[in-house]
Each structure stands twice: as structure tokens, then as C-alpha cells.
One Martini backbone bead per residue (centre of mass of N, CA, C, O) as a GRO file, in nm:
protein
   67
    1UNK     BB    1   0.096   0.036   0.024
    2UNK     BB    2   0.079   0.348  -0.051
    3UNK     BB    3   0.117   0.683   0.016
    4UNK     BB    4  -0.054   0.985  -0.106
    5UNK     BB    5   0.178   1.177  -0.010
    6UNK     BB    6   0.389   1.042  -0.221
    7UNK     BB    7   0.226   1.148  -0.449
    8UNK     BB    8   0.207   1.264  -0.791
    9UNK     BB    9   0.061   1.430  -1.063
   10UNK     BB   10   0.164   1.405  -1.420
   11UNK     BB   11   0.005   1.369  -1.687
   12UNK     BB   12  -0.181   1.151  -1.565
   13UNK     BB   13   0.083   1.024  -1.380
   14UNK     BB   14   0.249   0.855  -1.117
   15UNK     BB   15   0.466   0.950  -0.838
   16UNK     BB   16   0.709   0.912  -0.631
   17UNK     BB   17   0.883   1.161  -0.462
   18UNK     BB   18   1.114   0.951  -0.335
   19UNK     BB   19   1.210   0.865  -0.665
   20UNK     BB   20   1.322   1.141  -0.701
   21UNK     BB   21   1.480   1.392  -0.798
   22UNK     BB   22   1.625   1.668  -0.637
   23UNK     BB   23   1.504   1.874  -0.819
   24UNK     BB   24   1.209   1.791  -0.832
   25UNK     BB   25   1.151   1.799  -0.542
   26UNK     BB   26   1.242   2.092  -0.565
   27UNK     BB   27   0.949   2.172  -0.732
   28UNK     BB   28   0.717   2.039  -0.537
   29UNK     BB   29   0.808   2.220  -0.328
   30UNK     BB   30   0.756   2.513  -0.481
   31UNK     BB   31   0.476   2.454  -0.546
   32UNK     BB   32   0.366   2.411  -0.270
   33UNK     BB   33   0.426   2.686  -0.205
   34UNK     BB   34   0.310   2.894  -0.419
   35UNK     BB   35  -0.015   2.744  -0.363
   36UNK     BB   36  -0.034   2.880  -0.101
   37UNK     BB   37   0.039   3.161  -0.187
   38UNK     BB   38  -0.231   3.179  -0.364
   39UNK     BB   39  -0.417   3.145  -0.167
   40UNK     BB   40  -0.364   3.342   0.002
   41UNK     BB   41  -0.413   3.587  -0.235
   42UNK     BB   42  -0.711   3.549  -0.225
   43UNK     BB   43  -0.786   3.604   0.055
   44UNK     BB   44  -0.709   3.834   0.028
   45UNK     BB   45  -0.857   3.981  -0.199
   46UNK     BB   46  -1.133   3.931  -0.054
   47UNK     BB   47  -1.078   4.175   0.143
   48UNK     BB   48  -1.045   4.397  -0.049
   49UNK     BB   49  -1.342   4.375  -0.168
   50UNK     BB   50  -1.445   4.447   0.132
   51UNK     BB   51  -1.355   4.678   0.156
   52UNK     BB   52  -1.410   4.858  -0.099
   53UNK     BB   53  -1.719   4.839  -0.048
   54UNK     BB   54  -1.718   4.961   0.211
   55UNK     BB   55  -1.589   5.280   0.110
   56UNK     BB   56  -1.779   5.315  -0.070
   57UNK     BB   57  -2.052   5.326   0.060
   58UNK     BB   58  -1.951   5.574   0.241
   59UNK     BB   59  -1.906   5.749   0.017
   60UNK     BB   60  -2.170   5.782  -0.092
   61UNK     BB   61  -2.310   5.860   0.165
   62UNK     BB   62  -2.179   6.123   0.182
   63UNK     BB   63  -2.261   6.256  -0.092
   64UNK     BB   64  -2.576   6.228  -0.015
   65UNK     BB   65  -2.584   6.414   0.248
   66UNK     BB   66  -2.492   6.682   0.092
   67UNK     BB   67  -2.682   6.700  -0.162
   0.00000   0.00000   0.00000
């Protein structure tokens, strides 16, 4: 029995992460950093676009009061 934490798929095909070369696993290392990278990346993206939303409402809010 495999464990599937030591499995990457490339092209439809199963690789064992433990047998491949150090370069490899140097690559599978920073593609899982980079994947990280991206999540955090998307989650702060949502924070920004409520956070903008937050302030356009304020914003219209004051010019609609002024006039």
C-alpha cells in the first residue's frame, strides 16, 4: 500500500515523490510554496474587495448626504 502523500500526478501518470531526483523534489517543494502562496494570494484578494466595497458604500453614503 502507497501513501498518496508521497504520489503527484504530471500528465495523468503517478510519480512517487521519494524517487524522484533532488531537482524534482526541489520543484514539487516550491510548487507546493507557490500553491500556498496562491491561496493566501486569493484570500487576501477577497479581504480587499470587501474592504472596497466597505468603503465606496461610506463613500457614496457621504456624497448623498451632502447633496
Amino acid at each position: 500500500m502507497s501513501n498518496k502523500k508521497n504520489i503527484i500526478m504530471i500528465d495523468d501518470k503517478e510519480y512517487n515523490i521519494n524517487k524522484l531526483s533532488d531537482v524534482a523534489k526541489g520543484c514539487v517543494n516550491q510548487l507546493g510554496d507557490i500553491q500556498n502562496q496562491m491561496n493566501v494570494a486569493k484570500l487576501r484578494l477577497q479581504q480587499l474587495e470587501a474592504a472596497y466595497s466597505v468603503f465606496m458604500g461610506r463613500l457614496q453614503g457621504e456624497v448623498k448626504e451632502k447633496n
